[in-house]
C-alpha positions in Angstrom: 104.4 -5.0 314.7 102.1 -2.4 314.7 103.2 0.9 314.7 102.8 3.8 317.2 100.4 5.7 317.3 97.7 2.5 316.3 100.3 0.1 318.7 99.0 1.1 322.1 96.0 0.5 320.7 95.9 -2.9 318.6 97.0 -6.0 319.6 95.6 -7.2 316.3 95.6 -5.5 312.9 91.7 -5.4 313.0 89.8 -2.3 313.5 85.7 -2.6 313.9 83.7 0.0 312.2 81.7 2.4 313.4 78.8 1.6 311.6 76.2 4.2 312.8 72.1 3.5 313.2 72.9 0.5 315.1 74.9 -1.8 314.0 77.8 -1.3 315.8 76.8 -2.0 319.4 78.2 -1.4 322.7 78.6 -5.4 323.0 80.6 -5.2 319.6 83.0 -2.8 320.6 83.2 -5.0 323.7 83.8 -7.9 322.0 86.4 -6.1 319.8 88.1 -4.8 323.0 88.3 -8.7 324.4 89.8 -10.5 321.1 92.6 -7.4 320.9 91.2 -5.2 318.4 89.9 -1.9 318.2 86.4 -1.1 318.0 84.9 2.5 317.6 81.3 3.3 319.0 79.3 5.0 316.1 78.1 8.3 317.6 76.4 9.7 314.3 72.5 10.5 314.8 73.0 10.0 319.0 72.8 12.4 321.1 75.9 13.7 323.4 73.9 12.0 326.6 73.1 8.6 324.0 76.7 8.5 323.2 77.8 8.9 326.9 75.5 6.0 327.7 77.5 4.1 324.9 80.4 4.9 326.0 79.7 3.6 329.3 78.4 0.6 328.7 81.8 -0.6 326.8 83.6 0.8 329.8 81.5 -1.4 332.3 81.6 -4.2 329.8 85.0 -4.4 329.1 88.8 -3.1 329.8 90.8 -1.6 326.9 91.3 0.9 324.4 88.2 2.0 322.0 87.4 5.1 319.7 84.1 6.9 319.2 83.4 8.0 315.6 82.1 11.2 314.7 80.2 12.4 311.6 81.9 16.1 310.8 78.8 18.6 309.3 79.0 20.0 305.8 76.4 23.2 304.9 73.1 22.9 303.7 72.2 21.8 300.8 72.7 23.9 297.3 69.2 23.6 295.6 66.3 22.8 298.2 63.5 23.1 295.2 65.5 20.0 293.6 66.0 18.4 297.4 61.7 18.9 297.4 60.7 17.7 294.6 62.8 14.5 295.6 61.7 13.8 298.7 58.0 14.7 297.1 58.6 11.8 294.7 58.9 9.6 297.9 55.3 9.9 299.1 54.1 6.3 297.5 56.6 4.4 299.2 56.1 6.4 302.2 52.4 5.2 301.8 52.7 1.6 300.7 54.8 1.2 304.9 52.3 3.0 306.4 54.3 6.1 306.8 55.0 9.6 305.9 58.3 11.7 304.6 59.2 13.9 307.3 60.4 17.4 306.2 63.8 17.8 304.5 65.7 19.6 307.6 69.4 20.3 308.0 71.1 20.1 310.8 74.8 19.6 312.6 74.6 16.4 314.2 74.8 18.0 317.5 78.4 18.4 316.7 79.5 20.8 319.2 77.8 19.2 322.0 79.3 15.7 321.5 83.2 17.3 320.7 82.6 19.1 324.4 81.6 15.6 325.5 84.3 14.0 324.5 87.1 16.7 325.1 85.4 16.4 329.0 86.1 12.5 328.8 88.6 11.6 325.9 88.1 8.0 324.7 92.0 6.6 323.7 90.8 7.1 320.2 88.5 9.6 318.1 87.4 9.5 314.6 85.7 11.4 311.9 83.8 10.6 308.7 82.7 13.5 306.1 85.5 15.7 306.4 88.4 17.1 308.3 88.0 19.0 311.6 89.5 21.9 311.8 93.1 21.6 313.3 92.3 23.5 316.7 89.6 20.0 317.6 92.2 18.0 316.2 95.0 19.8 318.6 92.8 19.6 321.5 92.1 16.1 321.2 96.0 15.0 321.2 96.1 17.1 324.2 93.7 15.0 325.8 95.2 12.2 324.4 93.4 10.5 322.1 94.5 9.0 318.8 93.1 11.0 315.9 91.8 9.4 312.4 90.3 11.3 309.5 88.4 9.1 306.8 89.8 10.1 303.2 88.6 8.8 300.1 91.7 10.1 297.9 95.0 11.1 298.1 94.3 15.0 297.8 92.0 14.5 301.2 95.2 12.7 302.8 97.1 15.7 302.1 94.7 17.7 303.7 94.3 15.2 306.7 97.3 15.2 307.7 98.3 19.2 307.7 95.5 19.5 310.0 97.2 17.4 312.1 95.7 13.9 311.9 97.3 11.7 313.7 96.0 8.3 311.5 94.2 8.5 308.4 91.3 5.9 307.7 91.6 4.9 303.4 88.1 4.3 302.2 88.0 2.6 299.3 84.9 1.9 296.5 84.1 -1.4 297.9 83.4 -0.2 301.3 79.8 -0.2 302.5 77.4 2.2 303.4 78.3 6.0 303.1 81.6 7.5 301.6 83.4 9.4 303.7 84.2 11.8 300.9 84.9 15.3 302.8 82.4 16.8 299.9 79.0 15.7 298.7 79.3 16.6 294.8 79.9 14.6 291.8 78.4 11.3 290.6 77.5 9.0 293.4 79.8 6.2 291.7 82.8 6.1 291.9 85.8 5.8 293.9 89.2 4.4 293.8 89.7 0.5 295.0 91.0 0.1 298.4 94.5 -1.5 298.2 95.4 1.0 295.4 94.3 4.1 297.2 96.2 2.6 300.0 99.5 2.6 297.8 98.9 6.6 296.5 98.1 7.7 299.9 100.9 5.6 301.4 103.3 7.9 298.6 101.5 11.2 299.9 101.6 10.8 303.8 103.8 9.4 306.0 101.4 8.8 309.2 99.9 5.5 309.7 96.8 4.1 307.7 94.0 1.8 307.9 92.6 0.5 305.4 88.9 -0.1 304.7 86.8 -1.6 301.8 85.7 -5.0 301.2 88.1 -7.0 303.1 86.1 -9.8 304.7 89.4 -12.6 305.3 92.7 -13.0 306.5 94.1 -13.0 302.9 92.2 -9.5 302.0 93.9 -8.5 305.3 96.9 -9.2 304.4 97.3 -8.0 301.0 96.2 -4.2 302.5 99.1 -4.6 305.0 101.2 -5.7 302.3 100.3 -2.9 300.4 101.3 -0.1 303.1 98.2 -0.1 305.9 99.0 -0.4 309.3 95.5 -2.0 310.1 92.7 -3.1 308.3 88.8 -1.8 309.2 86.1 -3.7 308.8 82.0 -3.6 308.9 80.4 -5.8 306.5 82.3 -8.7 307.8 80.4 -8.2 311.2 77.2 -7.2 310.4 75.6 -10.2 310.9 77.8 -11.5 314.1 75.1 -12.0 317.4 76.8 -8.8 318.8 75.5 -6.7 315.6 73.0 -4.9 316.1 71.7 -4.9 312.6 67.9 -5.2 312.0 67.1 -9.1 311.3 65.9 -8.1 308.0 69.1 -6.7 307.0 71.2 -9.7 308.5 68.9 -12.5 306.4 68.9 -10.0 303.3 73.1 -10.2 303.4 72.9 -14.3 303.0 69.5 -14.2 301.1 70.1 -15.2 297.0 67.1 -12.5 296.8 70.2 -9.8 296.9 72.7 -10.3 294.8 74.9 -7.4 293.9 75.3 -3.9 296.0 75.0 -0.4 294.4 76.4 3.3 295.1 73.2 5.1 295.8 72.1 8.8 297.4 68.5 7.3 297.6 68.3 6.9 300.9 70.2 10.0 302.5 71.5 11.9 299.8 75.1 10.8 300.4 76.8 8.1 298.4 76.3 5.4 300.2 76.7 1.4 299.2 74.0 -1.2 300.0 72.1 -4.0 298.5 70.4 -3.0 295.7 66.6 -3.0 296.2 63.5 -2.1 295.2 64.0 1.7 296.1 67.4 2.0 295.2 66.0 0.9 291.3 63.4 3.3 291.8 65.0 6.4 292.8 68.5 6.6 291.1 68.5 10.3 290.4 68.6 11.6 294.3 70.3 15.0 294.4 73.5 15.9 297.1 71.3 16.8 299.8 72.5 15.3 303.0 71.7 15.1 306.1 68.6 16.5 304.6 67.5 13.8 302.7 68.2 11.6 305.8 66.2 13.1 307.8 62.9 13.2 305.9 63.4 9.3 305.0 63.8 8.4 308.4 60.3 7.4 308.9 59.6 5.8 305.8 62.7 3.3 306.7 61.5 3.2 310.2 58.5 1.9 308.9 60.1 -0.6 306.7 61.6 -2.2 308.9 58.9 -2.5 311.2 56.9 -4.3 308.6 60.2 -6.4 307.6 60.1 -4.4 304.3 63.6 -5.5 303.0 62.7 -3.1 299.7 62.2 0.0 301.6 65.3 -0.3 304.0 68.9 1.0 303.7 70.6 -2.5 303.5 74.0 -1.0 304.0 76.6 -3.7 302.9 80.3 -3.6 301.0 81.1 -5.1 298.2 82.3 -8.7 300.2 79.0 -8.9 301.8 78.7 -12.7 300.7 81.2 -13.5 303.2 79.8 -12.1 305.9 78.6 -14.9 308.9 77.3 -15.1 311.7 79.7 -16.3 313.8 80.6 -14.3 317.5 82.6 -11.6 316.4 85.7 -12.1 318.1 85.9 -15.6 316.0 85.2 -13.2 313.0 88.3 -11.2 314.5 90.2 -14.4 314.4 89.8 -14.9 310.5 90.5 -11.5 309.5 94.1 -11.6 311.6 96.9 -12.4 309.0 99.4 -13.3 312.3 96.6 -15.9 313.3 
């Protein structure tokens, strides 16, 4: 049985990630909502009126509980010469797709706007990714009764999760793909702590239910997180290339291609750790500096370009470290594979 707070939630140990730039579509979270697990809309880079729209298109598409994800802001970076000079260093590629790099700007994700958003209209659940809110939006949210999840990469972020008053805490582990959702951007972009064994040092630290996330594409890697002291498990790469996905074709062929054959932690593309196929960029530029959403935003052309021209060595091919087993299948048959209780 799943426990409360997750229970009125879950009929299924399966939580869909919010994988944000597309991937995780309205019709996924749908589809999530109909096979009795819970999917959460990725509202990182929308706008407060683009996530609304998301929002109600699950709600017209289906009848159940979902959770919206939120990207938390961090301060500009600490040395825009270095931040430059790297995305100076990006003009050939930028060239070679038939774009430019846009300028290195910072910004907030339109933070405030889309927390007023949500507060107005509380989905049942609400998650955050980069860091820890402060307790007051935390507070305000389990007044308006949605489930709050932080995503912590250690056991030290746990601790601070939960004395701000998280209500579930989402365990990222190394294997996990696309960004880390590290409260801090410093350090080597390798790194990280395996899932199931930052499950059981969390689990020791914290007494409020976890999911666990980070490579676990079957019923068996389901399972052995559960054993090891998650309440359910959160997966993206497994659905990446599902029909309800709405992952760029490139990137859905690159994930079964042989051409790709091992993923890498890179800052490359955003200047975030972030884990994707390795490709032609991410060989080229291995020295990115902690720069994000900065970098981000001045790549964002180049890779729109890319994948325009089906330029699989100029795109950010987000996968984890199970992306082998990702299929095609519809997702809610994907759902049915990852459930232990099947």
């Amino acid at each position: 049985m799943i426990p409360d707070p997750l229970g009125p939630l879950l009929r299924r140990p399966v939580v869909v990630a919010p994988m944000a730039g597309g991937p995780t579509t309205p019709a996924l979270v749908a589809a999530a909502i109909g096979a009795g697990a819970l999917g959460f809309l990725a509202a990182g880079y929308l706008t407060a009126e683009a996530m609304r729209t998301a929002i109600a298109s699950v709600r017209a598409a289906a009848d159940g509980p979902f959770g919206v994800n939120l990207f938390v802001p961090g301060g500009p970076a600490a040395d825009p010469a270095m931040t430059a000079r790297y995305v100076s260093s990006l003009r050939d590629d930028a060239t070679r797709v038939g774009a430019v790099v846009a300028e290195p700007a910072w910004d907030d994700d339109k933070w405030a706007e889309k927390l007023d958003a949500l507060l107005a209209d509380p989905p049942p659940a609400v998650s955050f990714t980069f860091g820890c809110p402060d307790p007051g939006v935390l507070s305000a949210f389990r007044r308006a009764g949605s489930v709050t999840v932080v995503t912590v990469t250690s056991p030290t972020e746990a601790r601070l999760a939960t004395a701000a008053g998280a209500t579930c805490l989402c365990i990222q582990g190394a294997e996990a793909g696309a960004h880390r959702g590290t409260f801090g951007n410093h350090g080597p972009a390798a790194g990280g702590t395996a899932v199931l064994a930052l499950v059981t040092q969390v689990a020791r630290v914290t007494g409020v239910p976890l999911i666990a996330a980070g490579g676990i594409m079957t019923a068996d890697g389901a399972a052995a997180a559960l054993a090891a002291g998650a309440a359910a498990v959160q997966c993206g790469t497994a659905f990446l290339r599902c029909p309800e996905s709405g992952a760029h074709p490139v990137h859905k062929a690159a994930l079964a291609s042989g051409r790709f054959t091992g993923t890498t932690m890179t800052r490359a593309f955003s200047g975030r750790p972030a884990r994707g196929l390795v490709n032609q960029f991410t060989r080229d530029h291995p020295d990115a500096p902690p720069a994000y959403p900065e970098i981000n935003n001045a790549t964002r052309p180049l890779r729109a370009a890319a994948a325009r021209q089906c330029d699989a060595d100029r795109m950010s091919l987000w996968a984890g470290a199970g992306f082998r087993q990702a299929t095609d299948r519809p997702a809610a048959e994907i759902i049915d594979r990852l459930d232990p209780g099947r």
